[in-house]
C-alpha positions, 0 to 999 in steps of 0.5 A: 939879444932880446926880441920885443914885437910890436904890431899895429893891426886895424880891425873894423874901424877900431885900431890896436897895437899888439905889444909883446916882450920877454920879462927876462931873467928875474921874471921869466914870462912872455907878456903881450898886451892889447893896447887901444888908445893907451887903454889896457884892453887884453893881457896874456902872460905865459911863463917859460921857466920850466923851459928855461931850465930844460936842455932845450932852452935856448935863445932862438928858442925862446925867440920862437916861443915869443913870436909864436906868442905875438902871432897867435894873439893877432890872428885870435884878434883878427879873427875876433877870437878874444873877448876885450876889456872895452866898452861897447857903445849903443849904435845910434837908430837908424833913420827910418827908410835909410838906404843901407850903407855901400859895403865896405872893402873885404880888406887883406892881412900880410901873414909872417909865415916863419915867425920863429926861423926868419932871422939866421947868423944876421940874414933876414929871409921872410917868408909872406902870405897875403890873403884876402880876410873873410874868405881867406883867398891868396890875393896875387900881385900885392906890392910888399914893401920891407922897411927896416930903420937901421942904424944909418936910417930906413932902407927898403926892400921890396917884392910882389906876391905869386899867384898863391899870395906868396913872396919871399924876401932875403937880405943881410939885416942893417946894422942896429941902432942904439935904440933897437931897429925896427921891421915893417912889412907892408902889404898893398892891393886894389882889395886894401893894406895891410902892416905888421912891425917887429921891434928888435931891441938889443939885449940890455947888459948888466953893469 
């Protein structure tokens, strides 16, 4: 099986989506795109054939390279680490004597905290972390909600975060689709929401 993540991640007032996919055997690359509004804006491809060629090659390997991958271009957008392929318009002059705008909420980011280990012999247990984005401060009592669309249709799962901002979930994965399945963790707290999407596709078979 072939793991492809998707993430939608809001960032200010834009929103993007995070696209990552192995390229598979005739191009061996980990790809992962920023899209905003269909546009193109960032493109990291990393090559693994060296790796797949080593001893330590293998499936959940390469799984892992590739969420920690998908991972690591979130948090760098988060964080506004990467410089975008996109425009940016003159902000319009404020009227002269306007009062300043009310603050707007700090927001808080859901965090996968075993990126490359959550999902063993078709039981997912996952790990989370909720935190408050600027300062970075756990937010406790969070309502996680899990939906995975299976096969037989979306099933849902549910916890809060501890004091640390931390919950943990396990369950036996649904049966997959014939389209692939898709995980969606979301995390809910007077300070704001926050989502992250993984898409499991099964691994095309060559005829």
């Amino acid at each position: 099986m072939i793991f492809g993540f998707n993430t939608d991640l809001r960032v200010g007032n834009a929103v993007y989506h995070v696209q990552t996919e192995d390229r598979g055997d005739v191009n061996p690359v980990i790809d992962t795109t920023i899209y905003s509004k269909g546009r193109i804006l960032h493109r990291r491809v990393s090559s693994y054939k060296e790796f797949r060629e080593s001893p330590d090659f293998s499936p959940t390997a390469l799984r892992q390279r590739l969420e920690e991958q998908h991972r690591s271009v979130i948090d760098e957008l988060r964080g506004s680490a990467l410089v975008l392929d996109a425009p940016q318009a003159a902000p319009a002059p404020a009227p002269e004597f306007a009062a300043a705008p009310p603050p707007a909420p700090a927001g808080i980011q859901v965090q996968l905290l075993n990126p490359g280990s959550w999902l063993a012999a078709g039981t997912a247990t996952l790990k989370l972390e909720v935190k408050s984005n600027g300062k970075g401060e756990a937010v406790s009592e969070a309502t996680i909600q899990v939906t995975v669309t299976a096969a037989q249709g979306p099933v849902d799962f549910a916890a809060r975060t501890d004091s640390d901002g931390h919950a943990e979930l396990a369950f036996p994965l649904p049966r997959m689709g014939p389209g692939g399945t898709d995980l969606v963790i979301r995390a809910k707290s007077p300070a704001g929401e926050d989502e992250i999407r993984y898409s499991l596709k099964p691994k095309s078979r060559s005829v």
